[in-house]
N, C-alpha and C positions, 0 to 999 in steps of 0.2 A: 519565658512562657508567661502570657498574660492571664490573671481570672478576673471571670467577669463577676461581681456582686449580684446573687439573685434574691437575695434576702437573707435579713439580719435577725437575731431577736438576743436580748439581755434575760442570760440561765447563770443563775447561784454565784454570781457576782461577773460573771465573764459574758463570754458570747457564742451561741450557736450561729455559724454563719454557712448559708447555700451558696457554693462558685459554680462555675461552669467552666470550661477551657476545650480548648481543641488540642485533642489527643493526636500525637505523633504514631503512636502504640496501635489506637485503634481507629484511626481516619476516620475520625467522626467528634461531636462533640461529649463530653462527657462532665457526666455532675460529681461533686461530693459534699455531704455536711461534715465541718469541723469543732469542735467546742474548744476556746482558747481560756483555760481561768484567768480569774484577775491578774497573776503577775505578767501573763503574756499580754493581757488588754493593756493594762494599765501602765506598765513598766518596763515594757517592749523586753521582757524578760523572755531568753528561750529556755522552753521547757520542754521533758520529754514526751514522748507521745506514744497511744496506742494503737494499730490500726484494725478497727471492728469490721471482719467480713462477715456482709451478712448472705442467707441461705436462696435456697432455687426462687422464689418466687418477689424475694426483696428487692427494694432500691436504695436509694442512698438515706430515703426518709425513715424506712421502717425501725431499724435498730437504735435509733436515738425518741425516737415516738415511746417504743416498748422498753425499752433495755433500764430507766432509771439513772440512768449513769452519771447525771448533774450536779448530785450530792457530794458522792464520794470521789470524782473527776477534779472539782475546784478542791475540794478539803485537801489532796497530796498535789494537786498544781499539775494534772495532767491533760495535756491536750486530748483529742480524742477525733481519727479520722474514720467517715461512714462513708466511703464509696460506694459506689453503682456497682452492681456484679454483674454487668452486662453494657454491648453497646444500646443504646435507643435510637430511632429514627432512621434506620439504615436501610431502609427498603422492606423488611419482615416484618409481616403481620406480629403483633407481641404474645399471639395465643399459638403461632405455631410451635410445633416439637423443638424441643433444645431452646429454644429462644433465650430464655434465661440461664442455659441449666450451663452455663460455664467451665464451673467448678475451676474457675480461675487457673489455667491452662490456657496454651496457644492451641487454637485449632490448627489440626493441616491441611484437612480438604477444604476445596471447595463446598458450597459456597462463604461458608462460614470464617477459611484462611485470613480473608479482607481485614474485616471488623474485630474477631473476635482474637483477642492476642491480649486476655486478663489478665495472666504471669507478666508478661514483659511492662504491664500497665501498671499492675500492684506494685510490681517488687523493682523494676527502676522507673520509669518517666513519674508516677505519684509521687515518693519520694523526692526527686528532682524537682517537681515543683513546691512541693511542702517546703524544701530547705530554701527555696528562691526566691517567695514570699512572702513567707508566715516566721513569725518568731517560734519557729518548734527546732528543738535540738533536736536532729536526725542523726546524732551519734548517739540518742539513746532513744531506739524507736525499740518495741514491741508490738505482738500482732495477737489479735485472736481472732476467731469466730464460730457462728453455730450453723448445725446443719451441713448444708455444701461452701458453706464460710469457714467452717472448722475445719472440711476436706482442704480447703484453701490455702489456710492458714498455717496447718501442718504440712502439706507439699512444699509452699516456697520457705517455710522455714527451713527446711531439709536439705534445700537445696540452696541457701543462703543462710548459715550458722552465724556467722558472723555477723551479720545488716540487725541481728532481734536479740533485745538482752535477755527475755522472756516469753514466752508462747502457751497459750492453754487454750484447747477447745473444745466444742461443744459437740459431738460427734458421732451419729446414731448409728454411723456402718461399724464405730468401734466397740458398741458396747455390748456386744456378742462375746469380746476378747477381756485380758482385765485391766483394760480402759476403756474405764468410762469417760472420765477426762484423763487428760495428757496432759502433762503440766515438764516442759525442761526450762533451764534456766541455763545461762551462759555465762 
């Protein structure tokens, strides 16, 4: 699977980088930012990785813009993956209903069946391309996120125990319960 270079930039000694690639998952193209620390730049070292889902109305830019992460990402040498939580470009207006609202899940209807397949994009074809590559150890991937990132986050971990050494999110439908966060380890 080929990614295309949509832009680079040099963070806290490593690299945020924007790809593109055509998605098998969701027949369409799709973006994501990744940050590699120095040892993955410099040293073509693999390192492990986090995957950051972000919430309903994000893209792949919002949670590396807001979240901080650059500091404490190179200081333990961890990669750091921002996908899109949605397809783009596929025919729908981007303000209609659902549009984003994923929640990383396969759809089953119509019309949505097509494009929208974020389970099977997050949790195998992403991966597959991350290890095909990037110098990221995906035997030691973990995931979080917030919002409908954290519902994300927590589903395909659940359903995939073994793919994540670690999982914690961010998750407003749970904090009625007594999680506020979620935090397992494997």
């Amino acid at each position: 699977m080929t990614l295309t270079l949509v832009s680079q930039s040099k963070h806290f000694g490593g690299t945020l980088t924007k790809y593109a690639h055509r998605s098998t998952s969701t027949q369409c193209t799709m973006h994501f930012n990744v940050f590699l620390p120095k040892e993955a730049v410099v040293h073509n070292t693999k390192v492990p990785v986090l995957y950051c889902l972000g919430g309903l109305t994000s893209t792949e830019d919002n949670f590396p813009q807001k979240s901080g992460f650059g500091l404490r990402a190179s200081q333990y040498g961890l990669a750091l993956v921002f996908p899109d939580n949605s397809p783009r470009d596929v025919g729908f207006a981007e303000a209609e209903a659902g549009y984003s609202a994923g929640f990383y899940v396969n759809a089953t209807q119509a019309p949505w069946d097509k494009h929208w397949k974020m389970y099977d994009y997050i949790s195998k074809e992403l991966p597959e391309v991350i290890a095909a590559n990037l110098p990221i150890d995906t035997s030691r991937s973990s995931i979080t996120g917030h919002s409908m990132g954290g519902h994300g986050a927590l589903t395909i971990f659940l359903k995939n125990q073994s793919a994540y050494k670690v999982i914690k999110t961010f998750v407003s439908l749970l904090s009625h319960s007594s999680f506020f966060v979620v935090f397992f380890t494997n």
